[in-house]
N, C-alpha and C positions, 0 to 999 in steps of 0.2 A: 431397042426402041429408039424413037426421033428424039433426039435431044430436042427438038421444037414440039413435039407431043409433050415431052415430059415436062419441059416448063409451064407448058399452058394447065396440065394435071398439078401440079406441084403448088405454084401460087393458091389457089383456092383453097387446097386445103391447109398450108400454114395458115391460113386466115382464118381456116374455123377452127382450128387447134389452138389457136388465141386467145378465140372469141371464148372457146368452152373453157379455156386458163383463167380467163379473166371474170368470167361468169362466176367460177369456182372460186376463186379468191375475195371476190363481193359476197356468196354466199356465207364465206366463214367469216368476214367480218361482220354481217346481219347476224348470225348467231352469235361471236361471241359480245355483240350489242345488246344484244333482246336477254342472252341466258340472265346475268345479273336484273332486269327490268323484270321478267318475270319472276325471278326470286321476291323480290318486295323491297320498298323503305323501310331496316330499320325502324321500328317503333317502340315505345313503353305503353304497358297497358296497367288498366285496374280492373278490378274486378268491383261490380256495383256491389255494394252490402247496406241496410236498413239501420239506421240511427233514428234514436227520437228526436223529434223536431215541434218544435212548440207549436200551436197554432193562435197566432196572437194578432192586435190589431194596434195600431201605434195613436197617439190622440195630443194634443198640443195641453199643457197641464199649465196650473199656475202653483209656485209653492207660494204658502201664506203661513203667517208664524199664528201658532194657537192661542197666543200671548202677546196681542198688539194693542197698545194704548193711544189714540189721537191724544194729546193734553191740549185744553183751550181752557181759558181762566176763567174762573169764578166771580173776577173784577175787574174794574176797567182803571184804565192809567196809563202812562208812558212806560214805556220797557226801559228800565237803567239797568241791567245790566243782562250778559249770557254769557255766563257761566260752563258752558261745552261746547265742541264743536259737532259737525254730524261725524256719524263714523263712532263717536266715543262709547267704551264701555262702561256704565253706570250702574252703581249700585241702588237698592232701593232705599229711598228716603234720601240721595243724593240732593244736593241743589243743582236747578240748572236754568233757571231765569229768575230776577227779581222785578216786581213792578213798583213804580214811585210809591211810596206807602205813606207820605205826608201829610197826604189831607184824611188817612184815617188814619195814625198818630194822634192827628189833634182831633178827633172825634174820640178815640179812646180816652186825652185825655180831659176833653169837656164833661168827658161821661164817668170818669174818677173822680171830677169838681163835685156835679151830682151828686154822686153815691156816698162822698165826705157828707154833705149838706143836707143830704134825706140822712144820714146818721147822728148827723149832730141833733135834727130833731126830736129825732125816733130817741137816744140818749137821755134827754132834757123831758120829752113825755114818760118813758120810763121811771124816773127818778120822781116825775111830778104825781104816779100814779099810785106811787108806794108810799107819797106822803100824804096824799088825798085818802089813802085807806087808813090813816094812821091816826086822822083828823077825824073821820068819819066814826071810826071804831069811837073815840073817844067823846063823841058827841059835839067835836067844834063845830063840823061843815053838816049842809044836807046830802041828802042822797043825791041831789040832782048833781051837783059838784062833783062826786064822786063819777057820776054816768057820762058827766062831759070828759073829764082825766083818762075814764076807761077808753070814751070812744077819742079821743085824741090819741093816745096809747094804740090802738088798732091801727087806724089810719096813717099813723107815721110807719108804725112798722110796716107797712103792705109799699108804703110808697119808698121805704131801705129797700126792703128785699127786692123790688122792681127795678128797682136804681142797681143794684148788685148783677141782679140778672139782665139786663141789660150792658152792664158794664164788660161781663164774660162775655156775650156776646160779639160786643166790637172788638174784643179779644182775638178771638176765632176768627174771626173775618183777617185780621189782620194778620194772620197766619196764612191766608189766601194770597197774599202778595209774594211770597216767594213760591215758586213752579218746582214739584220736586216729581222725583222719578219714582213711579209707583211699584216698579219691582228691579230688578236685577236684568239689565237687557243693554240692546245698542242703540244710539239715539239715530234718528232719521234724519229726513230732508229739515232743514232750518231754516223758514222763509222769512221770516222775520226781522228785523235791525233793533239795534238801540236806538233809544229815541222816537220807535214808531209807537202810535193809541193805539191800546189793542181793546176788546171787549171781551163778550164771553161766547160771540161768532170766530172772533181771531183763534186760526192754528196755528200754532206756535211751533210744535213738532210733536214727533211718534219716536216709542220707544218700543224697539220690538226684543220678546225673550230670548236668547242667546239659544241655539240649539233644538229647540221647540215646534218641528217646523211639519207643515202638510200638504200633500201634491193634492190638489182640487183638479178632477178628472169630467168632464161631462161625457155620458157614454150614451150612444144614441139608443131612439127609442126600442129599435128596431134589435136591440142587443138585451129587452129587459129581461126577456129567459133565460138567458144566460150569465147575466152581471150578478155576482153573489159575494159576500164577506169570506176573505180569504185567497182570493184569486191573487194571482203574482202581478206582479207590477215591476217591473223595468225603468229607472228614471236614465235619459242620458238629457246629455248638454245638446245644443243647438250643432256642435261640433261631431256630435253619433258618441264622443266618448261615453263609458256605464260610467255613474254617478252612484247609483244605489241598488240594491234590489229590494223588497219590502213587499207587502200586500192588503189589501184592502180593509181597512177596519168600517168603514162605514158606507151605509146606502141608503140614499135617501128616497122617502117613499115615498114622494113628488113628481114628477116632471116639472125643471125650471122651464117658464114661461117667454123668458127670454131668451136662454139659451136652447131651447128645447132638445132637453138632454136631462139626464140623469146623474144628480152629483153623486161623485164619490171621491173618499178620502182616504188616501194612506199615509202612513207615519213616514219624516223622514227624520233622519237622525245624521245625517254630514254636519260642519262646522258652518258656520258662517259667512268664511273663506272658501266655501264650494256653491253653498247656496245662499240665496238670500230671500227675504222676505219680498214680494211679489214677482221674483223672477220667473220667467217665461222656458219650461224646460220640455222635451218628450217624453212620453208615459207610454209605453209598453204593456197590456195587459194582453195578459197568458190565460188563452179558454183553455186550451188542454194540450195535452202532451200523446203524441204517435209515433210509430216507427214509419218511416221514409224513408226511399231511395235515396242517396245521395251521391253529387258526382265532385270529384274534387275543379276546382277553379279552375284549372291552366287544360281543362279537357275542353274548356264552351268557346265556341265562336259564335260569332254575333256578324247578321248579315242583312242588311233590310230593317232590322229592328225584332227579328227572330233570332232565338237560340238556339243553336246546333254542335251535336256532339257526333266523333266520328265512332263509332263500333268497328270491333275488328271479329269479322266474320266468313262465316269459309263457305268459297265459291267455285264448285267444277275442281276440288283437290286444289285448289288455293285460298289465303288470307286475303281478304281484300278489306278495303277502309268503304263503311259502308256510313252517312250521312243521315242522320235522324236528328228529326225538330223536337228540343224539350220545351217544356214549360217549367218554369224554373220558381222555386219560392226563397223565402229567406235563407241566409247565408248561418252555415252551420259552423262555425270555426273556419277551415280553410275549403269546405265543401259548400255547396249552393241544395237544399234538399230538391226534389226532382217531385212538381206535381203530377207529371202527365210525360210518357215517348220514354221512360227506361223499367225495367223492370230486374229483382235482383238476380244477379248472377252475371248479367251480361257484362263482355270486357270491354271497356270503355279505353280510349286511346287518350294517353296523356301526354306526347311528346310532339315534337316537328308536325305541328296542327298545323299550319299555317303554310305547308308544303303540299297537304293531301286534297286529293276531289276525290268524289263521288268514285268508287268504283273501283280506286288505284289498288293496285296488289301493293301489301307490307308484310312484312316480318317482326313478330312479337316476340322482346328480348326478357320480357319479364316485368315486373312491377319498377 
């Protein structure tokens, strides 16, 4: 053959012998690209399982102590002296304010001048009545002498004994000048100074009972078939932390007018130092208890302001990460309970969430 034949034969085809090298050699690196992608991500899954989950409504609560005292005096005067501060634990019958009590000192004691002075009369007609019967018996005096001694004799004594009773009186009163603590509790706000006129309008301070205390709940109307004595109750802090757990002892068979709501009351039983008399906490009440789906936390994503979990389900002889919207309720421990988009049994994706779309093949290694 022409060696100028052959070369013009020969170029060509090393070029398609190339082209199909190089063809083939892209081929196996596309598969050995794709084998691992079609195997899957790597995933952890769960399996959905049904927990009870409360179904409850949360309500803004006031605690109040069962045992609160405003004290405002019985008398008026200048305040000399305060005896506590707020905060302080008091016992009952403590002192904790005194008011100037001078000017009823000397009423007490104009009124023991008195009662000396109606005695010394009532005394002198006594004595003068026993000797007027004695006179009379014996025929010195007449009867009518005898009638004035008697009636002199009454009349002093009615104006002792009023004198007396009265005298006690300013007594008492004068026991009203010092402010005492009507039971065992902790004092309050204390607006007052020394030195200021108080009346029997002036607050002086509250002393509320130590330990004693109630969550006041208004439950709307729209709730009355359901609100019953015994229902749980959940107290937390402003902060979500639990405070208590307890339940309802009382229902009032009202509607407040103002509140328009339905009081109700349960017992709290924390220290002083958790709660306090008119503190501001969250109340919790529990209508009932059901089994739910629940999906654990670190499975939801959140997109738009939707929640979405990925399933791992099989498609054409593979696992793929398949994207369903839940509707999510309260938080069950470390799980969220599931109202709506899971149902039990399905394997829920717990891992590298944040890597997967819609569709993507994975591989599940287990729980």
């Amino acid at each position: 053959m022409n060696y100028s034949i052959l070369k013009r034969i020969s170029v060509p085809a090393i070029a398609v012998v190339l082209i199909l090298m190089a063809s083939g050699c892209q081929q196996n690196k596309v598969a050995q690209a794709a084998g691992p992608r079609m195997q899957g991500m790597p995933v952890k899954t769960a399996t959905i399982t049904l927990a009870p989950v409360a179904q409850s409504s949360q309500y803004v609560a006031t605690i109040k102590s069962r045992r609160s005292a405003t004290l405002q005096p019985q008398v008026s005067g200048k305040l000399t002296q305060i005896l506590v501060r707020s905060g302080d634990h008091v016992t009952v019958g403590q002192p904790l304010m005194t008011i100037d009590s001078q000017p009823q000192m000397a009423t007490v004691q104009a009124q023991r001048a008195t009662e000396q002075q109606k005695k010394a009369l009532f005394d002198y007609n006594t004595i003068e009545l026993d000797r007027q019967r004695k006179l009379f018996a014996a025929g010195v005096t007449s009867r009518d002498v005898l009638d004035q001694a008697e009636q002199a004799y009454s009349n002093s004594k009615a104006d002792y004994e009023s004198a007396v009773g009265l005298r006690k009186t300013q007594e008492e009163q004068l026991a009203y000048y010092t402010i005492r603590s009507p039971y065992n509790g902790v004092v309050g706000d204390i607006p007052v100074h020394v030195g200021d006129y108080v009346s029997s309008s002036t607050i002086l301070t509250t002393v509320d009972e130590a330990g004693d205390l109630e969550a006041y709940i208004y439950i709307p109307t729209d709730r009355s078939s359901q609100v019953k004595r015994g229902l749980g109750v959940e107290i937390y802090d402003t902060n979500g932390k639990l405070l208590e757990k307890t339940a309802i002892d009382f229902l009032s068979p009202q509607v407040d007018p103002n509140m328009q709501g339905i009081l109700v009351k349960a017992p709290v039983h924390s220290t002083s130092e958790i709660m306090r008399n008119a503190q501001m906490v969250k109340a919790t009440v529990i209508w009932s208890t059901a089994p739910m789906p629940v999906v654990p936390v670190l499975a939801v994503t959140r997109l738009g302001g939707q929640s979405f979990v990925f399933l791992a389900k099989q498609a054409n002889g593979h696992t793929i990460a398949m994207q369903v919207p839940v509707t999510l309720g309260d938080t069950v421990g470390n799980s969220y309970a599931v109202l709506a988009g899971l149902q039990e049994g399905d394997h829920v994706i717990v891992s590298s969430t944040q890597f997967l779309v819609n569709g993507m093949p994975v591989m599940p290694i287990g729980a």
